[in-house]
C-alpha positions in Angstrom: 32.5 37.1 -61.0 30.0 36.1 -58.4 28.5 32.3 -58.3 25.0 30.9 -59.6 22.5 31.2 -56.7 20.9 28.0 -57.6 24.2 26.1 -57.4 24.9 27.0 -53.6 24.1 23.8 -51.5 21.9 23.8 -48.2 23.3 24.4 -45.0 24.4 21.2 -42.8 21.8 20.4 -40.4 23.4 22.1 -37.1 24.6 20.1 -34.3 23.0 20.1 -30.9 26.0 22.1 -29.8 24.9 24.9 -32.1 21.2 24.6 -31.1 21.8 25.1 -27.8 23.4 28.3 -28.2 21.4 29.8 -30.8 18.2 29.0 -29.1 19.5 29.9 -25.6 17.7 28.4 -22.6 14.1 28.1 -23.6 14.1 24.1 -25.0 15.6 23.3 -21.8 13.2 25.5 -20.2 10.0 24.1 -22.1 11.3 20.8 -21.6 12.3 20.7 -17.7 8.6 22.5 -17.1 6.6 20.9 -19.0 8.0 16.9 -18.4 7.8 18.0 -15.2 4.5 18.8 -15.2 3.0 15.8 -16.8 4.9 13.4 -14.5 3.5 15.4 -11.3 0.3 14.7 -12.9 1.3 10.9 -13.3 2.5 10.0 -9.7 -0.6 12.0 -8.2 -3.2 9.9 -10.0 -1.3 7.1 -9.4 -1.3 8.0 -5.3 -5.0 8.9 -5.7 -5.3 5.4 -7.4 -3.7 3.7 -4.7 -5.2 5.4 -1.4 -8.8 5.1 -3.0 -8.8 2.2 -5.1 -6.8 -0.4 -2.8 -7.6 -2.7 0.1 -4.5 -2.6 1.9 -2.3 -1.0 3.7 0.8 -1.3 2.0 1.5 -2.1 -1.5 2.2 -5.8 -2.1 5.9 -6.9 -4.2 3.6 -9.1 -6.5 1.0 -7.2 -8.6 -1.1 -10.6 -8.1 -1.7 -9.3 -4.7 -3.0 -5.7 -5.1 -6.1 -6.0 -4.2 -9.0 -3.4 -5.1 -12.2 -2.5 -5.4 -13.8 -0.7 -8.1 -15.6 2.8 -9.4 -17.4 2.8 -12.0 -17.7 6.9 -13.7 -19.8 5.8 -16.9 -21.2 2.1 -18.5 -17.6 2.5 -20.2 -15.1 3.4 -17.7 -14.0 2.2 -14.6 -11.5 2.6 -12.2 -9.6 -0.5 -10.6 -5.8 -1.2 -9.9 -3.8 -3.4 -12.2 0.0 -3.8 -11.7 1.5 -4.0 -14.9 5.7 -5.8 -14.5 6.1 -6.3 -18.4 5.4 -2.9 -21.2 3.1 -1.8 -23.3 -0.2 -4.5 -22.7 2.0 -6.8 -20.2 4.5 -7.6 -22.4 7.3 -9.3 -20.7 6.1 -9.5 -17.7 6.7 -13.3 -16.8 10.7 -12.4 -17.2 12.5 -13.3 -13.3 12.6 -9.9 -11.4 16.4 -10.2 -11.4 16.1 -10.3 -15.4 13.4 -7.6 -15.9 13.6 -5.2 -13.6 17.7 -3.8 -14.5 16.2 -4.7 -18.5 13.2 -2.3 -18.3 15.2 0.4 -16.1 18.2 -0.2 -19.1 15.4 0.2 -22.2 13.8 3.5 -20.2 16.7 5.3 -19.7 18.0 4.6 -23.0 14.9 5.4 -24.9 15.3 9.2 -22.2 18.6 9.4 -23.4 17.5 9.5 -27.1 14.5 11.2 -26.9 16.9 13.9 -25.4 19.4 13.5 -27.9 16.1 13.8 -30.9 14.6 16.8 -29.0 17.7 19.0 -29.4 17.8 17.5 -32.9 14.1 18.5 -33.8 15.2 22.1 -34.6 12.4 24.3 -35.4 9.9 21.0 -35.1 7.8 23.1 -32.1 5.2 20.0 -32.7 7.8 17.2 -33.1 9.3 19.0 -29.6 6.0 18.6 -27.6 5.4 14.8 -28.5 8.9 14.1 -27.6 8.4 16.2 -24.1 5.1 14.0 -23.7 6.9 10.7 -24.8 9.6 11.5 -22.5 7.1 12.4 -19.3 5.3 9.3 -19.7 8.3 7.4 -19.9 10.1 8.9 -16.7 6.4 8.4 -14.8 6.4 4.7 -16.1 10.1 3.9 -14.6 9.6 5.9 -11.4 7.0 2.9 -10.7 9.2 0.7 -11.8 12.4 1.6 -9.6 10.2 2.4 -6.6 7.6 -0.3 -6.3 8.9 -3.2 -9.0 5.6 -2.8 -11.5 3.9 0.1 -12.7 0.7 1.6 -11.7 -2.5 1.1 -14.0 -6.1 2.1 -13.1 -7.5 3.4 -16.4 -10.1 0.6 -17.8 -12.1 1.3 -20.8 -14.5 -1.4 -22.0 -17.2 -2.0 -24.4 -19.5 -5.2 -24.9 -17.5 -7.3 -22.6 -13.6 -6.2 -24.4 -11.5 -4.5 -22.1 -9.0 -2.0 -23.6 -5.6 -2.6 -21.5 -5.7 -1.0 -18.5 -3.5 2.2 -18.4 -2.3 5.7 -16.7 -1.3 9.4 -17.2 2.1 8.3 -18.6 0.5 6.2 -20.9 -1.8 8.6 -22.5 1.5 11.1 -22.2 3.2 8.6 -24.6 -0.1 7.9 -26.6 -0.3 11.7 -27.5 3.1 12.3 -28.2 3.4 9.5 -30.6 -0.1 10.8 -32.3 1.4 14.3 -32.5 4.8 12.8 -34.1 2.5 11.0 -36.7 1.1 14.3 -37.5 4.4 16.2 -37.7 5.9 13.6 -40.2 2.4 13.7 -42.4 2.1 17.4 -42.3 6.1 17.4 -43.7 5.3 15.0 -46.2 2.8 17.2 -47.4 4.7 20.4 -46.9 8.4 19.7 -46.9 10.7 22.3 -45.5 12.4 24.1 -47.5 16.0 24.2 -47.6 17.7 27.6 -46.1 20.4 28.0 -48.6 24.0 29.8 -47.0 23.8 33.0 -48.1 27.7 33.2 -47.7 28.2 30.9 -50.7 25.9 33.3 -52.6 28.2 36.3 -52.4 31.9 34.8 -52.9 33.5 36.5 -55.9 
């Protein structure tokens, strides 16, 4: 006597373990090349920032002192250096360096670590995969400045009647995207939901 089809329960959602050796190499591929990618892209307009944009010859330990000039590329956008010690729009910045340096450096590679861990676990999410790659770029870039120089790199400005959007960089827009494209991925599932493979092994037991 053979089971009801419809009373056979989804599979588990398989472990990273698992993932990895069903889908072989590639995530780790598409991952490694394409993080690797958008940081080179990062740190090169940040040195092209640097060598055309400041009046010095070395940079300075305070942001206060990076002095530069400006370009101007439309009425809307210029470029001009900003260092940025706290996150996302300065936040944080006035913490001691002894404090906010190893707290920033802790927060990155924990939120690297995770994004890691959620990649693996974003099993056949291609679109939920690339915003976590671009989330994960930008936030490498972002503590490469951090560990190397003390503050990160900004030279992005985008005004309009006098407001000045925060100032910002290639790993910013990386994490910008990726968090638009996970937006996407969890409103295109709400609106489409997966469906649930069923274990076809449960199907057939007598």
């Amino acid at each position: 006597m053979t089971s009801d089809p419809q009373q056979t329960s989804p599979q588990k959602e398989p472990s990273i373990k698992e993932v990895i050796q069903k889908e072989g190499k590639f995530p780790a591929i598409l991952l490694f090349v394409s993080a690797s990618i958008l940081i080179f892209l990062d740190q090169w307009t940040k040195s092209w920032a640097v060598k055309t944009l400041f009046l010095g010859t070395s940079l300075p330990i305070s942001p206060r002192e990076l002095y530069t000039k400006k370009i101007e590329v439309f009425s809307w956008w210029n470029y001009q250096l900003v260092g940025n010690k706290g996150a996302a729009w300065g936040m944080f910045g006035n913490l001691p360096d002894s404090v906010r340096l190893p707290f920033f450096t802790l927060i990155g590679v924990i939120a690297v670590v995770g994004i890691f861990v959620f990649y693996y676990r974003s099993y056949q999410q291609f679109l939920m995969r690339i915003s976590l790659i671009s989330i994960f770029a930008g936030a490498i870039g972002n503590i490469i400045d951090r560990m190397t120089i003390g503050y990160v790199i900004d030279f992005i400005d985008w005004h309009y009647n006098g407001y000045h959007w925060p100032t910002f960089n290639v790993a910013d827009i990386a994490i910008s995207v990726g968090v638009g494209l996970m937006l996407v991925q969890m409103i295109l599932e709400s609106i489409y939901p997966p469906v649930a493979s069923v274990d076809n092994s449960e199907t057939n037991k007598a």
